[in-house]
CHARMM-style PDB file with segment names, atoms N, HN, CA, C and O in Angstrom:
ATOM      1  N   UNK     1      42.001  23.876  -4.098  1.00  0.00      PROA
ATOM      2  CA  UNK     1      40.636  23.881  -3.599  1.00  0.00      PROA
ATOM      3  C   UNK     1      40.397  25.115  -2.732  1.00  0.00      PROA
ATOM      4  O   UNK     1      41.305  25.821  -2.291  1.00  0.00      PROA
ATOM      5  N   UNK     2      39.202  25.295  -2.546  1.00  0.00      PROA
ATOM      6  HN  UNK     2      38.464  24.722  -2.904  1.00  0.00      PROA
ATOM      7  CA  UNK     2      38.504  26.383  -1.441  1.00  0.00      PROA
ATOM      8  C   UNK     2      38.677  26.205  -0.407  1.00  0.00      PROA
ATOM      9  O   UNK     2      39.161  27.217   0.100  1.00  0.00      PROA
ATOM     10  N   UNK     3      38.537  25.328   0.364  1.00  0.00      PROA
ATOM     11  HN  UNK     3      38.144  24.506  -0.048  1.00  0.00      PROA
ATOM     12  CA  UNK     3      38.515  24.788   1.563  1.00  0.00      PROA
ATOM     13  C   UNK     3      36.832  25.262   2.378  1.00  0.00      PROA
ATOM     14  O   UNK     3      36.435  25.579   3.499  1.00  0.00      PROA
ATOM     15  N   UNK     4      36.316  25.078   1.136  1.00  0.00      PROA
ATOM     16  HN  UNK     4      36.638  24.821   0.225  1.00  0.00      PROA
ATOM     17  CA  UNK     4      34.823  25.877   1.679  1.00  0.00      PROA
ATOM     18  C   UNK     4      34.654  26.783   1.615  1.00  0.00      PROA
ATOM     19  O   UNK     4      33.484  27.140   1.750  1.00  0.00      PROA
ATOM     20  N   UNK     5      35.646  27.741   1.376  1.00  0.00      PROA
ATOM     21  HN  UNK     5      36.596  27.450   1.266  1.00  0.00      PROA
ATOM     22  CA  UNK     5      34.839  29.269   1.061  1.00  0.00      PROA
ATOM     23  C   UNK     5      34.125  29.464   0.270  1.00  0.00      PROA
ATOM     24  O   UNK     5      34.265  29.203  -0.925  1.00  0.00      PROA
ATOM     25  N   UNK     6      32.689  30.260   1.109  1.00  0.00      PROA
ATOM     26  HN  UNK     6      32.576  30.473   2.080  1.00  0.00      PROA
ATOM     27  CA  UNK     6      31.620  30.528  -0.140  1.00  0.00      PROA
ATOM     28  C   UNK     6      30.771  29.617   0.740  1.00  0.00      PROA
ATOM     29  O   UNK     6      29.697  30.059   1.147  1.00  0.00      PROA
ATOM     30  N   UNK     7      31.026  28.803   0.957  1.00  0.00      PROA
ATOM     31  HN  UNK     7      31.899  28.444   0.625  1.00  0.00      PROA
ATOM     32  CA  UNK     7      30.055  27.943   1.255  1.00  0.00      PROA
ATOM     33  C   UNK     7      29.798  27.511   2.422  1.00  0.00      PROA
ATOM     34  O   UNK     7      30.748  27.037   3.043  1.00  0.00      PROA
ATOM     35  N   UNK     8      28.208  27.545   3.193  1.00  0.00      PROA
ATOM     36  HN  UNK     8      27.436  27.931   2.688  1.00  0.00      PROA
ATOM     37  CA  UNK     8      28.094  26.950   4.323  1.00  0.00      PROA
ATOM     38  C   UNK     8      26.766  26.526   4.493  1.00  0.00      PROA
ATOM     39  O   UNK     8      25.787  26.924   3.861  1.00  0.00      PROA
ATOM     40  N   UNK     9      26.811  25.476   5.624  1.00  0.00      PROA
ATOM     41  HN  UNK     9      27.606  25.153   6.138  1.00  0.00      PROA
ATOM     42  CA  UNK     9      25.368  25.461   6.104  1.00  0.00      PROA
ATOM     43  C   UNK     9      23.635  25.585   6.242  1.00  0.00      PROA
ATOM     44  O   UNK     9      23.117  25.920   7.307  1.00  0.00      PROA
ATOM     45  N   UNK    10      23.106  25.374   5.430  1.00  0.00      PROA
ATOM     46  HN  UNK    10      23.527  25.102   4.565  1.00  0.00      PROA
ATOM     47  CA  UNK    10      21.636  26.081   5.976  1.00  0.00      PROA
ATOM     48  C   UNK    10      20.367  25.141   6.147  1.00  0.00      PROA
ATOM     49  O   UNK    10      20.189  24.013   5.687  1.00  0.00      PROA
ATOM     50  N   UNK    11      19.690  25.778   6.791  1.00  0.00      PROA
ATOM     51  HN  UNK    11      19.835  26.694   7.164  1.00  0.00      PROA
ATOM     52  CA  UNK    11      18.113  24.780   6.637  1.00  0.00      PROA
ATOM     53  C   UNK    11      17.517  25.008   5.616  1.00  0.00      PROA
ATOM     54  O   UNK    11      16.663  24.123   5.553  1.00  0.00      PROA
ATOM     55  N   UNK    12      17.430  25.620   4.801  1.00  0.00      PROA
ATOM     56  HN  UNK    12      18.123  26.339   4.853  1.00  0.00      PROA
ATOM     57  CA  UNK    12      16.883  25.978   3.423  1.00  0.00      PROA
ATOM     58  C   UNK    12      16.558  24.607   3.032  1.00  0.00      PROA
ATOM     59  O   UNK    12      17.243  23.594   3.172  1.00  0.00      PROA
ATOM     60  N   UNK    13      14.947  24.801   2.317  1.00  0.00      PROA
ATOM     61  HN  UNK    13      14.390  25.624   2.203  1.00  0.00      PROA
ATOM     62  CA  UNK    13      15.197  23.221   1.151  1.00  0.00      PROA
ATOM     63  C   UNK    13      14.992  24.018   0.016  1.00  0.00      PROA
ATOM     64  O   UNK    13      14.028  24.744  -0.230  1.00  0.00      PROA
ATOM     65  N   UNK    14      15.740  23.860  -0.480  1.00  0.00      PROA
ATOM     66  HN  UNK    14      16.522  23.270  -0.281  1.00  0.00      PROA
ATOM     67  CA  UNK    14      15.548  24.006  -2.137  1.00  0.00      PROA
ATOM     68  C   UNK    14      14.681  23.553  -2.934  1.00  0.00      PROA
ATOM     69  O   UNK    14      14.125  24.330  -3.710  1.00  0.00      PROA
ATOM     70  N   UNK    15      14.399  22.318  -2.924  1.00  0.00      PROA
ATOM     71  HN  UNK    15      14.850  21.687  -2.294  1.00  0.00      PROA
ATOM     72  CA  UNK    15      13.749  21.418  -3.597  1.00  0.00      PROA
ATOM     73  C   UNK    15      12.599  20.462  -2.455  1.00  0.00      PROA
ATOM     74  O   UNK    15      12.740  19.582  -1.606  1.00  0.00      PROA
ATOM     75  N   UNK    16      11.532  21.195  -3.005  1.00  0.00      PROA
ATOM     76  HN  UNK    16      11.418  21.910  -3.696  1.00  0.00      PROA
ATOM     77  CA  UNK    16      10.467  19.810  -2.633  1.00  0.00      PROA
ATOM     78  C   UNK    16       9.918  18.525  -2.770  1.00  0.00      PROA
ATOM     79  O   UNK    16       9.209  18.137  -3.698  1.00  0.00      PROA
ATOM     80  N   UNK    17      10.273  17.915  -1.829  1.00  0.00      PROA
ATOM     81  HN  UNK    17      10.848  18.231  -1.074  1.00  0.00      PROA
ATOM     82  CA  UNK    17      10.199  16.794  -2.467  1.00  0.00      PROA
ATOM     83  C   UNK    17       8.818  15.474  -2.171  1.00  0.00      PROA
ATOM     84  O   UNK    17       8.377  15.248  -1.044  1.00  0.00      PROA
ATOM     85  N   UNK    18       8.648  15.220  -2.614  1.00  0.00      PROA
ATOM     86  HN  UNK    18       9.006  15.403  -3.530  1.00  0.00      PROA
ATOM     87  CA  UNK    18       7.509  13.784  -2.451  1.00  0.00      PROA
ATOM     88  C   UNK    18       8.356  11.947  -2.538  1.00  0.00      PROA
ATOM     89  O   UNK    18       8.403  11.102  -3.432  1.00  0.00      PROA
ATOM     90  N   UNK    19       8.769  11.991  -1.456  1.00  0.00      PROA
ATOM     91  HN  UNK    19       8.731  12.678  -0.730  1.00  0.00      PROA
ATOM     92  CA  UNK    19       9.930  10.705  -1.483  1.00  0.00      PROA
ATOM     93  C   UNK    19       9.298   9.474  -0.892  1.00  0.00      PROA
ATOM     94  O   UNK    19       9.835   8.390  -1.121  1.00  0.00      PROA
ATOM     95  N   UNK    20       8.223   9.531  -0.162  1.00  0.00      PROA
ATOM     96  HN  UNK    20       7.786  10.411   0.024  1.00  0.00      PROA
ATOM     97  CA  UNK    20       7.747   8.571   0.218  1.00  0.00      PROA
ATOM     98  C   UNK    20       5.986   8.364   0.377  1.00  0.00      PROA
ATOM     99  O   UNK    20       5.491   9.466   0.613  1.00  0.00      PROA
ATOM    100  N   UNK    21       4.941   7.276   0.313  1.00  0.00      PROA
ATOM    101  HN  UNK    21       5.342   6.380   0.122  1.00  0.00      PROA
ATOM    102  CA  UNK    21       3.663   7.349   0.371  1.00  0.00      PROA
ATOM    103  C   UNK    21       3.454   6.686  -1.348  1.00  0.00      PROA
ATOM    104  O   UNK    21       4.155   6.000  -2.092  1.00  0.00      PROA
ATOM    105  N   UNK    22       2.336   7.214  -1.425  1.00  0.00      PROA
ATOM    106  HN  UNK    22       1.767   7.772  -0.821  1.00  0.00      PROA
ATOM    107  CA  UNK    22       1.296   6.230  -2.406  1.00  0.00      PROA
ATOM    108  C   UNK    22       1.851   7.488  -3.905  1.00  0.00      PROA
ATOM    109  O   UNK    22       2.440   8.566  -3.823  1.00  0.00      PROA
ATOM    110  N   UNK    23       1.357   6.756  -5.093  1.00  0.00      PROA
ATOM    111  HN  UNK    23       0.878   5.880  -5.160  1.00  0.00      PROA
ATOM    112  CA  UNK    23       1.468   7.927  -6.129  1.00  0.00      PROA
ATOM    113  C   UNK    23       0.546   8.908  -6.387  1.00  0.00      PROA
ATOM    114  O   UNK    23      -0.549   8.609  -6.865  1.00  0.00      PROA
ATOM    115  N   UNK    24       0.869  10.127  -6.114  1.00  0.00      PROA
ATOM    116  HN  UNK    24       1.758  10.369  -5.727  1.00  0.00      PROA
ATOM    117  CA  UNK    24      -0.011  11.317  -6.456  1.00  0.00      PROA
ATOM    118  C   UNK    24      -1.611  11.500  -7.519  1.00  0.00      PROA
ATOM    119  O   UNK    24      -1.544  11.450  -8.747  1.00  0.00      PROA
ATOM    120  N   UNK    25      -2.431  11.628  -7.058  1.00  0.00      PROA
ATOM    121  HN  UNK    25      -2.486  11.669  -6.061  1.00  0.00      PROA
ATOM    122  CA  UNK    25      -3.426  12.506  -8.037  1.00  0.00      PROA
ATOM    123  C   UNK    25      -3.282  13.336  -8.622  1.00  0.00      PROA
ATOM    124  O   UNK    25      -2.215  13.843  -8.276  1.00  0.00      PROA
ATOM    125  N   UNK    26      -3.591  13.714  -9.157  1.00  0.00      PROA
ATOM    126  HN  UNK    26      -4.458  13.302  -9.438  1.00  0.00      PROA
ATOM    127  CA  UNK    26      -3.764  14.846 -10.180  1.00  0.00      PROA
ATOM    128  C   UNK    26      -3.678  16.382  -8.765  1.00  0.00      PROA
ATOM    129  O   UNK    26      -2.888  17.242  -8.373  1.00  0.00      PROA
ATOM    130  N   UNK    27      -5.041  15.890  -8.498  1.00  0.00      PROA
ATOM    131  HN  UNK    27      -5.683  15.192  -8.816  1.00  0.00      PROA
ATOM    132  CA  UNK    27      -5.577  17.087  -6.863  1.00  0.00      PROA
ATOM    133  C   UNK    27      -4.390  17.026  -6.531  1.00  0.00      PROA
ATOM    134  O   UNK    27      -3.707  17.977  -6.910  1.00  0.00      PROA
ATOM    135  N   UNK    28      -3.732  16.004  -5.777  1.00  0.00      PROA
ATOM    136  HN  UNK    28      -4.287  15.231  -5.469  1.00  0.00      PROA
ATOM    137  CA  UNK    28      -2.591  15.820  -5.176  1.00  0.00      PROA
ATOM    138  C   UNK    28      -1.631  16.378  -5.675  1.00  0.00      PROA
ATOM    139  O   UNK    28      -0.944  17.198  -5.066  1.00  0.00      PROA
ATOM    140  N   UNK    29      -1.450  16.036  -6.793  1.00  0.00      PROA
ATOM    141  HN  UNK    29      -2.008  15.370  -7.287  1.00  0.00      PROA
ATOM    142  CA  UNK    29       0.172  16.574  -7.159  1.00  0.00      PROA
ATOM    143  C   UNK    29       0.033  17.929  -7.335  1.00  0.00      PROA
ATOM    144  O   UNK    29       0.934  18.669  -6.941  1.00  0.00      PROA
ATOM    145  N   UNK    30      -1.352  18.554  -8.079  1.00  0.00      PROA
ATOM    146  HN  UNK    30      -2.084  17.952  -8.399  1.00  0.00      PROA
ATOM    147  CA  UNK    30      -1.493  20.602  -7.816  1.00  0.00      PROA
ATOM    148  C   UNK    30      -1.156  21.058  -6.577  1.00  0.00      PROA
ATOM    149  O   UNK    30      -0.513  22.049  -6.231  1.00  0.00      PROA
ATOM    150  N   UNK    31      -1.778  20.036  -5.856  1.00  0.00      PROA
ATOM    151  HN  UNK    31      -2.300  19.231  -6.137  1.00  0.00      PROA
ATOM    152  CA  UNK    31      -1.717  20.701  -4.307  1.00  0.00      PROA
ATOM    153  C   UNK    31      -0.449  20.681  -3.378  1.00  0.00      PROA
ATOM    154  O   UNK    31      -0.421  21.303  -2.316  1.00  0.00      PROA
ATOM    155  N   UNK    32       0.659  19.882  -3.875  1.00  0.00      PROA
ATOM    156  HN  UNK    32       0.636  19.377  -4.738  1.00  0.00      PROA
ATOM    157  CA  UNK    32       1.389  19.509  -3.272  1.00  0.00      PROA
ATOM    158  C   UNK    32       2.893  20.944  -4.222  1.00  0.00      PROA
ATOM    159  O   UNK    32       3.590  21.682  -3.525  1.00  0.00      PROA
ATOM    160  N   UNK    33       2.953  20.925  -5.489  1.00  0.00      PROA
ATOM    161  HN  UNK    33       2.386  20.326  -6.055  1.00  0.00      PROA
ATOM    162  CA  UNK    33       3.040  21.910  -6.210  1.00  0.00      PROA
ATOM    163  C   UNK    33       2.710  23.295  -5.780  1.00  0.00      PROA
ATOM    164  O   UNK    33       3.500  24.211  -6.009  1.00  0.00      PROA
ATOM    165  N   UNK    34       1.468  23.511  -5.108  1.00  0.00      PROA
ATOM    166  HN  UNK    34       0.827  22.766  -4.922  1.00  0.00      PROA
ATOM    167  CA  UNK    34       1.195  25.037  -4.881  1.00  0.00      PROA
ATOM    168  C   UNK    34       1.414  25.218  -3.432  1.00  0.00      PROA
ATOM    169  O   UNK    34       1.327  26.361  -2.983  1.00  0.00      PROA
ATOM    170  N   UNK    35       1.672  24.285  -2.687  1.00  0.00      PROA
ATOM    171  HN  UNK    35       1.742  23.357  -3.052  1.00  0.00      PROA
ATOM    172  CA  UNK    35       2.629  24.402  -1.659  1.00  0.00      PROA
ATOM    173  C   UNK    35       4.164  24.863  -1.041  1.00  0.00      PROA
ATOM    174  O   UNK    35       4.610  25.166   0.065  1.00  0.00      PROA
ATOM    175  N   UNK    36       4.721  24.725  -2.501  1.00  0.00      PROA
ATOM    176  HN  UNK    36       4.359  24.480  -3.401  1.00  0.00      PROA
ATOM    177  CA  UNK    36       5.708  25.202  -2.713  1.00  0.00      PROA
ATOM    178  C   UNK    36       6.352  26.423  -2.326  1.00  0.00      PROA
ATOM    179  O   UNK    36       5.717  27.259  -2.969  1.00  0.00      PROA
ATOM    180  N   UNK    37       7.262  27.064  -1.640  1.00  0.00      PROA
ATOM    181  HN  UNK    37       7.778  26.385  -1.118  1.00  0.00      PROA
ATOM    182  CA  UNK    37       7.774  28.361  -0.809  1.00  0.00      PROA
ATOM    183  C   UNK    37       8.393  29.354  -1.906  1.00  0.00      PROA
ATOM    184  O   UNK    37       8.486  28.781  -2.991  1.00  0.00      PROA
ATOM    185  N   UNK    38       8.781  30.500  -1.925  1.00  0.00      PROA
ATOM    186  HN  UNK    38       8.705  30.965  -1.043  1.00  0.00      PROA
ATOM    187  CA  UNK    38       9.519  30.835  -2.871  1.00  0.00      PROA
ATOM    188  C   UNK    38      10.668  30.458  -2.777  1.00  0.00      PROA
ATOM    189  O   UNK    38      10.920  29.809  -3.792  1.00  0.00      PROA
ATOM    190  N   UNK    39      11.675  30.509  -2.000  1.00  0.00      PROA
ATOM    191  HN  UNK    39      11.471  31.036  -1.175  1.00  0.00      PROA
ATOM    192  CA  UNK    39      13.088  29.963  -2.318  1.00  0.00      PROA
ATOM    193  C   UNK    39      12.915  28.287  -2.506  1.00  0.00      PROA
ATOM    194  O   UNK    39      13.993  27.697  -2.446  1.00  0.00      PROA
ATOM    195  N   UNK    40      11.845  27.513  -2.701  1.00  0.00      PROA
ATOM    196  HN  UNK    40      10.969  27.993  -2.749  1.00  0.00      PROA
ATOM    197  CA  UNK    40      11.771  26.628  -3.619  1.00  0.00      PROA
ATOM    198  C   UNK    40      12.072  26.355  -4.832  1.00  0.00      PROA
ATOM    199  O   UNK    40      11.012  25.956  -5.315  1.00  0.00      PROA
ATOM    200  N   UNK    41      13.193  26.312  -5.954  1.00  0.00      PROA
ATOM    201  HN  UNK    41      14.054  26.636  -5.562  1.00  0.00      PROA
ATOM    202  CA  UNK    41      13.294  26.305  -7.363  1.00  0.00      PROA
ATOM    203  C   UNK    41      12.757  24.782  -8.345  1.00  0.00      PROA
ATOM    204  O   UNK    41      12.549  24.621  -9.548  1.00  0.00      PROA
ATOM    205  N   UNK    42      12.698  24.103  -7.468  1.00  0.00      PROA
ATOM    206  HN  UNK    42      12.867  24.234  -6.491  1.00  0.00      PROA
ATOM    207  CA  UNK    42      12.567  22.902  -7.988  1.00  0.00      PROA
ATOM    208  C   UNK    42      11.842  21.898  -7.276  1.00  0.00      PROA
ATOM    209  O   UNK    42      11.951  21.964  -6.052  1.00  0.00      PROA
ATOM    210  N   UNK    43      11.115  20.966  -7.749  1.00  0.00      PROA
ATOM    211  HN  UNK    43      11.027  20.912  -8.744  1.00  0.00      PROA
ATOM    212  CA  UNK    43      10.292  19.254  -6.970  1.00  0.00      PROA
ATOM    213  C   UNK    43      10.983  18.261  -7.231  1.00  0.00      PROA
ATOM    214  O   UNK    43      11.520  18.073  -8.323  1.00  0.00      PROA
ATOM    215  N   UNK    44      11.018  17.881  -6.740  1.00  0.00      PROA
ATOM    216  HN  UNK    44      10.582  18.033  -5.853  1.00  0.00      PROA
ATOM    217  CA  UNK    44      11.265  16.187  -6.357  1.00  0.00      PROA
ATOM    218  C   UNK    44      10.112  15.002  -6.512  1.00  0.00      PROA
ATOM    219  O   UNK    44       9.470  14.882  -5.468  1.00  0.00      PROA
ATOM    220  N   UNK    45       9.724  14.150  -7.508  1.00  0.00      PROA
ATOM    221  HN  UNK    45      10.246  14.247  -8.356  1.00  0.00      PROA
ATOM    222  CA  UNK    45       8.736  13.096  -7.080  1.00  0.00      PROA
ATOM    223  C   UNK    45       9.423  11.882  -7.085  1.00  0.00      PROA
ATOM    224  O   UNK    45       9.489  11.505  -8.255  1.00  0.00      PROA
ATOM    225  N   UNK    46      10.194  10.761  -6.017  1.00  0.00      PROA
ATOM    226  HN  UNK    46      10.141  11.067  -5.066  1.00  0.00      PROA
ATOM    227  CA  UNK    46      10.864   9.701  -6.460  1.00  0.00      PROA
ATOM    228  C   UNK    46       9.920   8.629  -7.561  1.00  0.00      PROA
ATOM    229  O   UNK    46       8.764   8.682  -7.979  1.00  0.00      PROA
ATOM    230  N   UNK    47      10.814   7.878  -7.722  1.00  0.00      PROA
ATOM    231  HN  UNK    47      11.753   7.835  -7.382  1.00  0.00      PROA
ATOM    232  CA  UNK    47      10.065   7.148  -9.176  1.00  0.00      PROA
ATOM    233  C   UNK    47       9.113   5.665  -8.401  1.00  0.00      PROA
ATOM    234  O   UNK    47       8.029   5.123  -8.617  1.00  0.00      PROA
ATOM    235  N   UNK    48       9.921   5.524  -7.718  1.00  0.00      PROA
ATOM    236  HN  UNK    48      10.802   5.965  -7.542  1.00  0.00      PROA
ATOM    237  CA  UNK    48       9.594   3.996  -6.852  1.00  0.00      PROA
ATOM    238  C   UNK    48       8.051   4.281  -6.333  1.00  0.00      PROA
ATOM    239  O   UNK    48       7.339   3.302  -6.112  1.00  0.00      PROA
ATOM    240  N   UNK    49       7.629   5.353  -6.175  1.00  0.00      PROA
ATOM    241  HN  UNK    49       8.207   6.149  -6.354  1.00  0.00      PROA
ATOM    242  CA  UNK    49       6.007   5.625  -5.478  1.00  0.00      PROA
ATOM    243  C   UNK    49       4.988   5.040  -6.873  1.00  0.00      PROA
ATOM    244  O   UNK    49       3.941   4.395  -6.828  1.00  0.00      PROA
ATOM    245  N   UNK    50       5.618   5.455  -7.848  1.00  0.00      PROA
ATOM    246  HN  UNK    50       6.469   5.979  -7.884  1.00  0.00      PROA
ATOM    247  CA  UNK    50       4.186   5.084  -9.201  1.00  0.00      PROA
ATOM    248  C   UNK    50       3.921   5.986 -10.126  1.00  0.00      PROA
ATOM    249  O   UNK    50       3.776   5.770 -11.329  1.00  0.00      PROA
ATOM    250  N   UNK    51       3.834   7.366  -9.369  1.00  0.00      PROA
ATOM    251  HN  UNK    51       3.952   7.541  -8.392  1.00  0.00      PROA
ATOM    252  CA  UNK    51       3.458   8.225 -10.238  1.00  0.00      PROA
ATOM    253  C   UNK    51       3.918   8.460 -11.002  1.00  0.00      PROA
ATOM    254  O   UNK    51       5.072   8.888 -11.025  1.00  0.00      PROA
ATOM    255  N   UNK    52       2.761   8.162 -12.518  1.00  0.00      PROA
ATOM    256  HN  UNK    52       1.823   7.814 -12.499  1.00  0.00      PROA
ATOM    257  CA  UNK    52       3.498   8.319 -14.052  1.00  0.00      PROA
ATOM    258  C   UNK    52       4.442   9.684 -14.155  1.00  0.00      PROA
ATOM    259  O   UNK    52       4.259  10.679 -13.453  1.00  0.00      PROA
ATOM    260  N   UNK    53       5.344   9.568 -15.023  1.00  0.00      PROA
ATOM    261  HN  UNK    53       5.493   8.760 -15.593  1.00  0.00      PROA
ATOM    262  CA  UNK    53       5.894  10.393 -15.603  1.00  0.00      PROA
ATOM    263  C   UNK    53       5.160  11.475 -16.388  1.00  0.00      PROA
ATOM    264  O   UNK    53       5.167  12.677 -16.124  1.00  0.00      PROA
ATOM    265  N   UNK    54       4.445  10.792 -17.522  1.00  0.00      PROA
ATOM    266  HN  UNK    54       4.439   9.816 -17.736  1.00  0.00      PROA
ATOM    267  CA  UNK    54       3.786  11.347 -18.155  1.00  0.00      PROA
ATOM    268  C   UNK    54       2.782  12.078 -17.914  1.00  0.00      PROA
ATOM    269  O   UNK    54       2.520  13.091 -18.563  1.00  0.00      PROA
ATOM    270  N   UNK    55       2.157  11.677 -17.023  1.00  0.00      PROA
ATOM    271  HN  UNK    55       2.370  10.855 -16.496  1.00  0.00      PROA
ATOM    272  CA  UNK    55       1.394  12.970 -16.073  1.00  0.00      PROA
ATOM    273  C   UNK    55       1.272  13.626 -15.506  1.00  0.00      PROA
ATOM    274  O   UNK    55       0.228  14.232 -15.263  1.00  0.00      PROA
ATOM    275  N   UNK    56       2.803  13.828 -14.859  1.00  0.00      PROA
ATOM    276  HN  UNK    56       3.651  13.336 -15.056  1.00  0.00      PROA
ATOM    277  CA  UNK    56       3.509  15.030 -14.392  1.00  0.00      PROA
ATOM    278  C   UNK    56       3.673  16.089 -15.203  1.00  0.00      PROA
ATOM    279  O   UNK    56       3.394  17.280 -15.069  1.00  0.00      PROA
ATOM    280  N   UNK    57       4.499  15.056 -16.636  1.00  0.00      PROA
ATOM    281  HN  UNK    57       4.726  14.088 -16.745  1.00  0.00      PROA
ATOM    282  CA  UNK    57       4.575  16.097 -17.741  1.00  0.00      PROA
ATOM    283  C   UNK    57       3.679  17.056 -18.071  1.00  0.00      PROA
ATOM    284  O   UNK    57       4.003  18.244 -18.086  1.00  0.00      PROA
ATOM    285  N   UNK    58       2.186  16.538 -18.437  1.00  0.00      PROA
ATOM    286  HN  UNK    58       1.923  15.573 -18.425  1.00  0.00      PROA
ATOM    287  CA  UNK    58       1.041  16.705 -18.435  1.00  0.00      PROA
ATOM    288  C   UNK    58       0.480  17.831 -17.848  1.00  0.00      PROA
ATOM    289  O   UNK    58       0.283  18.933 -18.359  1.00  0.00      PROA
ATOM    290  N   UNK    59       0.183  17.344 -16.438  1.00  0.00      PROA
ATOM    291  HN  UNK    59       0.344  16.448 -16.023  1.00  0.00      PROA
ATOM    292  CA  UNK    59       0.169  18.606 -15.329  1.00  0.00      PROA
ATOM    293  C   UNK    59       0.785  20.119 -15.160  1.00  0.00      PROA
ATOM    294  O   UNK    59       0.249  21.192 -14.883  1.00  0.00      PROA
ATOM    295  N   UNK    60       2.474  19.650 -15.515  1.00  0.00      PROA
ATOM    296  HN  UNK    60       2.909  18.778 -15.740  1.00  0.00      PROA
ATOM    297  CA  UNK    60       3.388  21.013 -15.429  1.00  0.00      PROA
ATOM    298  C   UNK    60       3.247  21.702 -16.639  1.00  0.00      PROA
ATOM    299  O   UNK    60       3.588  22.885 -16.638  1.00  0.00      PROA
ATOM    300  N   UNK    61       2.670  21.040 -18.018  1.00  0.00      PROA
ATOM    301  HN  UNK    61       2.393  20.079 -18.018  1.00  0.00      PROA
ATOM    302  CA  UNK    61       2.797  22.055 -18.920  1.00  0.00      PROA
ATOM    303  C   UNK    61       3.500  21.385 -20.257  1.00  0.00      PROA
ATOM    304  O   UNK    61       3.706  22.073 -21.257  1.00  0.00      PROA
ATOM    305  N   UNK    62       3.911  19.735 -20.181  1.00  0.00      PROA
ATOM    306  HN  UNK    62       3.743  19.176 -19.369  1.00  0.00      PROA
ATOM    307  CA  UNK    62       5.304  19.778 -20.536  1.00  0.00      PROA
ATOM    308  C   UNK    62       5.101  18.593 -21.614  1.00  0.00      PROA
ATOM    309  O   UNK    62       5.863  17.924 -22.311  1.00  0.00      PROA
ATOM    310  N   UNK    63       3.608  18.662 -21.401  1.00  0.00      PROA
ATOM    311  HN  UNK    63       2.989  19.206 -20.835  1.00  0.00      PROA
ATOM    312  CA  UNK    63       3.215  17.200 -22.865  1.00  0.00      PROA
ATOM    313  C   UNK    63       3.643  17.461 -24.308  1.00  0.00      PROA
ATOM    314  O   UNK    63       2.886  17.877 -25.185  1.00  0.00      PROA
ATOM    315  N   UNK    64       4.626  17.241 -24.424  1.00  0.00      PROA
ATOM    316  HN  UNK    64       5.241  16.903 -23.711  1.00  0.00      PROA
ATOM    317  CA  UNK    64       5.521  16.582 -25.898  1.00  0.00      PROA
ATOM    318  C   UNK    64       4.193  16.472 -27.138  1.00  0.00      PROA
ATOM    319  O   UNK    64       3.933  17.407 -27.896  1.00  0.00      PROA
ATOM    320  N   UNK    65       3.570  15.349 -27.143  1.00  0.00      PROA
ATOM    321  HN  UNK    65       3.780  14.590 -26.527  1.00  0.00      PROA
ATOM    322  CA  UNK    65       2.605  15.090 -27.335  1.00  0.00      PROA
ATOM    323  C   UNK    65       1.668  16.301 -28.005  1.00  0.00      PROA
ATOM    324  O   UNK    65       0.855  15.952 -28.861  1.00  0.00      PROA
ATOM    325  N   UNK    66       1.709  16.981 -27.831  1.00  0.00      PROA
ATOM    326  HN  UNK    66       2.369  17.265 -27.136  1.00  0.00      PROA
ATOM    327  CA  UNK    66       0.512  17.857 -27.860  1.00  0.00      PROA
ATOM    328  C   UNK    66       1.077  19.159 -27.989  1.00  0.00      PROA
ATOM    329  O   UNK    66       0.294  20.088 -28.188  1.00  0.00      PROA
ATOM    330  N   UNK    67       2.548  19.437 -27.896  1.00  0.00      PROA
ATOM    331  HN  UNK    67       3.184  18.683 -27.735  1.00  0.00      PROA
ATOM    332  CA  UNK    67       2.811  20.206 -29.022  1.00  0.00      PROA
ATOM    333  C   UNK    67       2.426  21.930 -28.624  1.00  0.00      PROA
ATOM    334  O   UNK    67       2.507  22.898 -29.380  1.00  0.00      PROA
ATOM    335  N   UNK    68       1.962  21.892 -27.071  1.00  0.00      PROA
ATOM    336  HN  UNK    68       1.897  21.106 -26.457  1.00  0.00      PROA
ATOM    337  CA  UNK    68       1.894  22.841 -26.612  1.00  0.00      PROA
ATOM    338  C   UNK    68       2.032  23.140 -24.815  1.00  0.00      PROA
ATOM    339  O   UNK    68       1.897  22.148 -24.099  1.00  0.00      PROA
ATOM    340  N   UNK    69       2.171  23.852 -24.462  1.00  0.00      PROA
ATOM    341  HN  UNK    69       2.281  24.658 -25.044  1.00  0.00      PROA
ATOM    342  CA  UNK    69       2.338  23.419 -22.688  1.00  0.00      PROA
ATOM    343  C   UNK    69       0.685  24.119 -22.430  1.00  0.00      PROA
ATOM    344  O   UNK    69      -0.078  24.506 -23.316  1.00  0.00      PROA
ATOM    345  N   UNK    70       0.444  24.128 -20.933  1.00  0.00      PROA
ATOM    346  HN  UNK    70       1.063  23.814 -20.213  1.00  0.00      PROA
ATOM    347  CA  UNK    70      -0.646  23.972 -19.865  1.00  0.00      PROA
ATOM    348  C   UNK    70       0.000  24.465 -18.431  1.00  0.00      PROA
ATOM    349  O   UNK    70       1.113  24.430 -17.907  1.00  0.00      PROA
ATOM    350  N   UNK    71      -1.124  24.876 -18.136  1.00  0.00      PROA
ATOM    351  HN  UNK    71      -2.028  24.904 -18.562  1.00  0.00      PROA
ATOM    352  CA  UNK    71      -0.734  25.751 -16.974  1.00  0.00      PROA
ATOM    353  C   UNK    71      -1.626  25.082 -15.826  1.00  0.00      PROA
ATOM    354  O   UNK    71      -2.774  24.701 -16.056  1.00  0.00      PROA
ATOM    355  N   UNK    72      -0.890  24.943 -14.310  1.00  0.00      PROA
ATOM    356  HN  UNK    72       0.043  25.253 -14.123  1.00  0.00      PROA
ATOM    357  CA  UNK    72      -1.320  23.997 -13.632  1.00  0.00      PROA
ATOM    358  C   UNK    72      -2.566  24.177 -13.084  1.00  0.00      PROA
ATOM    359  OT1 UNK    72      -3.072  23.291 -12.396  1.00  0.00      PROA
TER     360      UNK     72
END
């Protein structure tokens, strides 16, 4: 093992997240999305709040369905 080298510490979040409260709007979830920092790479929405899946998909670009993406 390393014993940790390479690796340490930081306040950085990587990932934004939406972990607790009611399930997102549409408004909501753009807005919460364009909030986002640059050393942000990734969101977080936990599942237990409501907000469909599928309309995330939707939103980000990512509807299966339809066979083409969308821009937020």
């Amino acid at each position: 093992m390393l014993d940790g080298a390479g690796h340490f510490h930081g306040s950085e979040e990587f990932c934004r997240v939406h972990w607790t409260g009611k399930a997102l709007s549409d408004a909501e979830f753009r807005r919460f999305v364009a909030a986002t920092v640059p050393e942000q790479v990734a969101i977080g929405v936990q599942s237990f709040i409501g907000t469909d899946i599928g309309r995330i998909r939707r939103l980000i670009g990512l509807d299966q369905s339809l066979g083409k993406t969308q821009s937020l």
